[in-house]
N, C-alpha and C positions, 0 to 999 in steps of 0.2 A: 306209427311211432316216429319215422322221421318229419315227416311233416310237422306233426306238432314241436319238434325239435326246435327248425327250423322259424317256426311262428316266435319260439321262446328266445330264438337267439335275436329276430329283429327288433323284439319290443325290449332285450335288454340293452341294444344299440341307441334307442331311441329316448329310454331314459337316461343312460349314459352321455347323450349329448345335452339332454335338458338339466340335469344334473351339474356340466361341467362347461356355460357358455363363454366362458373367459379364453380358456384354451382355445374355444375355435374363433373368437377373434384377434386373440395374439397372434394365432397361425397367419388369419387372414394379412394382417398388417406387414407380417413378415414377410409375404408370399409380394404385397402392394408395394415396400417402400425401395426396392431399385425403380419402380415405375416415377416414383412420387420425386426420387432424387433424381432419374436423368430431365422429366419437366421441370423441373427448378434451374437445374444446369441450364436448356433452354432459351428459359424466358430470362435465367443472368445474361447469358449471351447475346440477347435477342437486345436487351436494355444497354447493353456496351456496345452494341452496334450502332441503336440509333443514337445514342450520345457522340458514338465517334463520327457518325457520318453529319449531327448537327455541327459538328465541333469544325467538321473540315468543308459546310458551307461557311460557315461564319469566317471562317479563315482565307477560302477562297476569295469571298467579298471581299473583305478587308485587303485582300491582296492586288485585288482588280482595282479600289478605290485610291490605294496605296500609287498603282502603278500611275494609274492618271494625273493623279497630281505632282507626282513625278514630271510626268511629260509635260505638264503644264507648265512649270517652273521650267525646266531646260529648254523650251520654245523662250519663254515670257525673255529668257536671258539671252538667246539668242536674236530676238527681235529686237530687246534695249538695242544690243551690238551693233545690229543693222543698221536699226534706225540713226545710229550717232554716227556712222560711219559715212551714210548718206547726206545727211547733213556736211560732212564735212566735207564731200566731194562738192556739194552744191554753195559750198564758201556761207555754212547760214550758222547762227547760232545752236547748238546739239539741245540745249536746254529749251528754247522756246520753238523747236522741230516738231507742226502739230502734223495730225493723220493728213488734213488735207494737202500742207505742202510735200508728206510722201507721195500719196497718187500725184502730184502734178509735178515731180522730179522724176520719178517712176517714168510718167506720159512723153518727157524729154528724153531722158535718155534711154529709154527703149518704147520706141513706136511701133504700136502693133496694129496692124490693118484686119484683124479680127471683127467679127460681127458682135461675134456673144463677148461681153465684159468680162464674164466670169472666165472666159478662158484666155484672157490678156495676160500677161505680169503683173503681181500686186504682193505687196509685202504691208501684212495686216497682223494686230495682235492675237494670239492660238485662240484668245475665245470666240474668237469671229469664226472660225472655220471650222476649230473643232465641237462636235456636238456634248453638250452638257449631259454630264449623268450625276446618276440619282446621290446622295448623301447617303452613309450607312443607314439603315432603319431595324437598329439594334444594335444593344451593347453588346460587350463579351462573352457574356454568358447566354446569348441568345435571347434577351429579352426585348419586346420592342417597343420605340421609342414613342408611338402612337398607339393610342386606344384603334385607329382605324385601320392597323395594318392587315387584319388579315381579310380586310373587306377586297384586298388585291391591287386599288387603285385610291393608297389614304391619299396624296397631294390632292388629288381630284375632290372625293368628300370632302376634305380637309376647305378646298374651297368653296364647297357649297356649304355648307355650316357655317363658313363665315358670312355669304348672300346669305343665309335664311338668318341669323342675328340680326344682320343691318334691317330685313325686310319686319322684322320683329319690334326691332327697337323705335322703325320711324311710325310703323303701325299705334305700337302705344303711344307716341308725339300727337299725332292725330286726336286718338281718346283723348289725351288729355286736356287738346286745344277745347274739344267741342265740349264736355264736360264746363269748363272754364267759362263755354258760354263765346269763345271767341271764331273771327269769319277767317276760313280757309281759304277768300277770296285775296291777289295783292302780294302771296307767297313769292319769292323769287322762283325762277325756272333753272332748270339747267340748261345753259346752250349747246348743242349736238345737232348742230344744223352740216355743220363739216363733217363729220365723222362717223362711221360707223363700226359697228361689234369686230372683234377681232375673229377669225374664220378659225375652222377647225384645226388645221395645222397649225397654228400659230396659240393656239388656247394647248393643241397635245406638246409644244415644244415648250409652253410656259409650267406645264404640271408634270414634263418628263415619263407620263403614261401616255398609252395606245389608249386611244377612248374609241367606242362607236357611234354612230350618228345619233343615237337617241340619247345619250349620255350628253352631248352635245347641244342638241334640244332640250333638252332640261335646265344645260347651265342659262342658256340664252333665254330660255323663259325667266326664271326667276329673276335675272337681272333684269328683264325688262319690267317684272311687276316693282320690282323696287324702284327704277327709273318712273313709273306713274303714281308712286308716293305723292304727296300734296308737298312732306318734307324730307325729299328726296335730294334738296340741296346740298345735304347734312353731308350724305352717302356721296357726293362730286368726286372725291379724291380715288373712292374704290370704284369707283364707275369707269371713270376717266383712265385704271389702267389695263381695260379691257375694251374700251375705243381703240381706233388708228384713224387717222386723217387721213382725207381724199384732198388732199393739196397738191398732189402729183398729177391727180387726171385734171385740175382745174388750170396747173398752170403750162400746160401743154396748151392750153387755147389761149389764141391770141385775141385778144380783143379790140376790133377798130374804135380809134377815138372819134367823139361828135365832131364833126364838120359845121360851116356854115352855107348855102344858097347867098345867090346874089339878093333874094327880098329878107337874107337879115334870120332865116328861119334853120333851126339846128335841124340835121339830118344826118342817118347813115344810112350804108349798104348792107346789103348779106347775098349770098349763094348757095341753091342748093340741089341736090338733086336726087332722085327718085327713079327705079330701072332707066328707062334711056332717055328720059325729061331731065331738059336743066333747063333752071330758071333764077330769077335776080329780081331784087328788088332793092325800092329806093323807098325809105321811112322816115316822113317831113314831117316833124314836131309841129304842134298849132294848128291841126287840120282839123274835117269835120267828119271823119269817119270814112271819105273815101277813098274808094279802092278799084283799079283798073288793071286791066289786063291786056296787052299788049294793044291799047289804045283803044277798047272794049268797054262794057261794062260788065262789073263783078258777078251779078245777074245773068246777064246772057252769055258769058262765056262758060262757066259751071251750070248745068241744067238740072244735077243730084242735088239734091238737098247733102247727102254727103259729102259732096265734095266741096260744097258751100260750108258744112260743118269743120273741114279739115283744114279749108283755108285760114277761117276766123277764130280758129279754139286759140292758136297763140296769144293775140290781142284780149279775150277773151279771159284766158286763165291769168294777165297780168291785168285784169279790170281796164285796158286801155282803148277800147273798142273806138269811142268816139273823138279819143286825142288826136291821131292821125291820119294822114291822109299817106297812100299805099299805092305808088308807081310799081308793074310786074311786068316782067316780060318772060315769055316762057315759051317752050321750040322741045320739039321731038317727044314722041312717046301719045299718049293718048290722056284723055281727062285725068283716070285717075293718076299716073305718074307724073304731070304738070302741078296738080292739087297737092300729092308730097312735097313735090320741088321747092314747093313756094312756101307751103307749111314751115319747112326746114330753112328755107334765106328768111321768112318775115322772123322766126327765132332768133337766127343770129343777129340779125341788125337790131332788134328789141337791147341787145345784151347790153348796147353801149348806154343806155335811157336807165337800167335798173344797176343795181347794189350787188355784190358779190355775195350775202346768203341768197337774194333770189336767184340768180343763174343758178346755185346749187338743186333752189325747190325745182327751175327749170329744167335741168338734167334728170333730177328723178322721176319727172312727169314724163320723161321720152321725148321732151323735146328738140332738144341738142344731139340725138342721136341718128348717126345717119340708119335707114332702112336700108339693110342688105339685102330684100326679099327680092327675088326674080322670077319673069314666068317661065315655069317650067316646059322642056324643049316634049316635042310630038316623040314618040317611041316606034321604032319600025316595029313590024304584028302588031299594035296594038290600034283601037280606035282615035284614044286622045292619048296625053301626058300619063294621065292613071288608066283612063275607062280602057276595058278589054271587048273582043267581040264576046258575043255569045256564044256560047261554048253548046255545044249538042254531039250528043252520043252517036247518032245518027242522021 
């Protein structure tokens, strides 16, 4: 009897709940919604935070970019000052007081026996010394000013987007010409016989980012495919400000002027040398190609075919092999460092006979460059310079 009681009480439970499903999801909601309001509270707070901590980059920048300019101006105004002051010590006119006559008022009245320039006396405008930083890259409300920004490094794309336009633009020129029917022969060239690409440092100080070297590599490619454009003349201007001239290493050498010989015939010298060989030579316009060796013949003093290679590639690489005639004298060291010696004096006395873009082609050939190499000294325990004895266990 109890049992079936019991049987009767759970199946009237059980209709009672199927009867009345409202109640027990009311309950449940009621039981869920302190759960449902403290996540809400949450994720409010969680969105006021990162609004406030966007709010208080954007601020900070704005504060850092704020402050620099700042300092910019208060230098900018104390340099005017300077400068006019200086002037006025040196009795010169304030107004037509350029940069150059400060360093050389600066050099008078405080001479410094210093090696390094940089750490002389010098009174320069702040952007000379102070380093450039970035422009804000967004507004106020955090939005930014480039489609590129969150690629980390927009100036830098920013720059290759523009190489890939030019490289686009001269491309279709091309199509068009040949379409036309017209010769891509006759095009003017760019000249960049002086100059070469701007180096890494000098490219991450012009885009105000850290690049890595492949990023690097990349810029330098593409501007060289656009430099071998047919009209790539077009593109000169954006080329030209990613050159630098090598005018500095060119005019550090001095170059002997032609002479004359008593028979009437132009001639220079040169010098040069090679581990512990030095040697000289004397380069007589009008000759027939020969070439002696401290009163030898060219022949029998070199017996290498290399060293015969090494004498004659200078005459050789400027097509002058049989213009002149080639006085040498050369002392100490052995064939091959005598073969350097004179390699490097017959380059430099060529210099005076040629044009200043060819001394340039000469220097990137290696010619004009002295050889630092030396033989390597014997090693005490050791057999040679590198070789080791044989080593055994036993």
């Amino acid at each position: 009897m109890a049992a079936s009681i019991a049987r009767t009480c759970r199946f009237a439970s059980k209709v009672h709940y199927l009867l009345t499903p409202e109640k027990q999801i009311l309950s449940n909601i009621s039981r869920a919604a302190p759960v449902i309001r403290t996540l809400c509270q949450q994720s409010t707070d969680e969105t006021e935070d990162n609004s406030n901590s966007l709010s208080s980059l954007i601020a900070a920048a704005q504060e850092r970019r704020s402050a620099y300019d700042d300092l910019l101006k208060s230098e900018e105004v104390s340099f005017e000052r300077s400068r006019r002051h200086l002037a006025n010590m040196m009795g010169e006119d304030p107004e037509t007081f350029t940069q150059e006559d400060i360093d050389r008022s600066i050099e008078y009245l405080l001479p410094s026996g210093l090696f390094d320039k940089k750490a002389r006396p010098m009174l320069r405008p702040p952007q000379d010394y102070y380093p450039p930083q970035k422009a804000a890259q967004f507004d106020h409300e955090g939005r930014p000013f480039s489609f590129l920004f969150y690629t980390g490094k927009p100036n830098y794309y920013s720059l290759m987007h523009e190489a890939g336009d030019w490289l686009n633009k001269l491309i279709a020129e091309e199509d068009k010409a040949v379409l036309k029917g017209g010769s891509l022969e006759g095009i003017q060239k760019i000249d960049l016989t002086r100059s070469e690409w701007l180096d890494k440092a000098a490219v991450e100080k012009l885009v105000l980012e850290k690049l890595c070297d492949s990023d690097y590599e990349r810029f330098i490619y593409i501007l060289e495919r656009v430099l071998q454009q047919p009209f790539a003349i077009e593109a000169e201007a954006f080329i030209r400000k990613y050159r630098t001239a090598m005018e500095a290493v060119l005019s550090k050498e001095v170059i002997e002027p032609l002479r004359t010989d008593e028979e009437g015939r132009l001639y220079s010298t040169g010098t040069g040398t090679r581990k512990s060989a030095q040697g000289s030579v004397i380069l007589r316009d009008g000759g027939a190609g020969k070439i002696s060796i401290n009163g030898r013949e060219f022949l029998q003093t070199f017996e290498r075919p290399q060293h015969r290679e090494e004498v004659l590639f200078p005459l050789h690489f400027a097509n002058m092999l049989d213009r002149f005639d080639v006085e040498c004298t050369a002392e100490g060291g052995g064939p091959s460092g005598q073969a350097g010696a004179i390699r490097l004096a017959i380059s430099r006395a060529l210099r005076s006979f040629v044009d200043e873009p060819f001394i340039e082609q000469m220097r990137q050939a290696g010619l004009l460059t002295l050889d630092p190499r030396r033989r390597e000294r014997h090693k005490p325990g050791q057999k040679r310079a590198r070789k080791k004895f044989t080593w055994k266990k036993r």
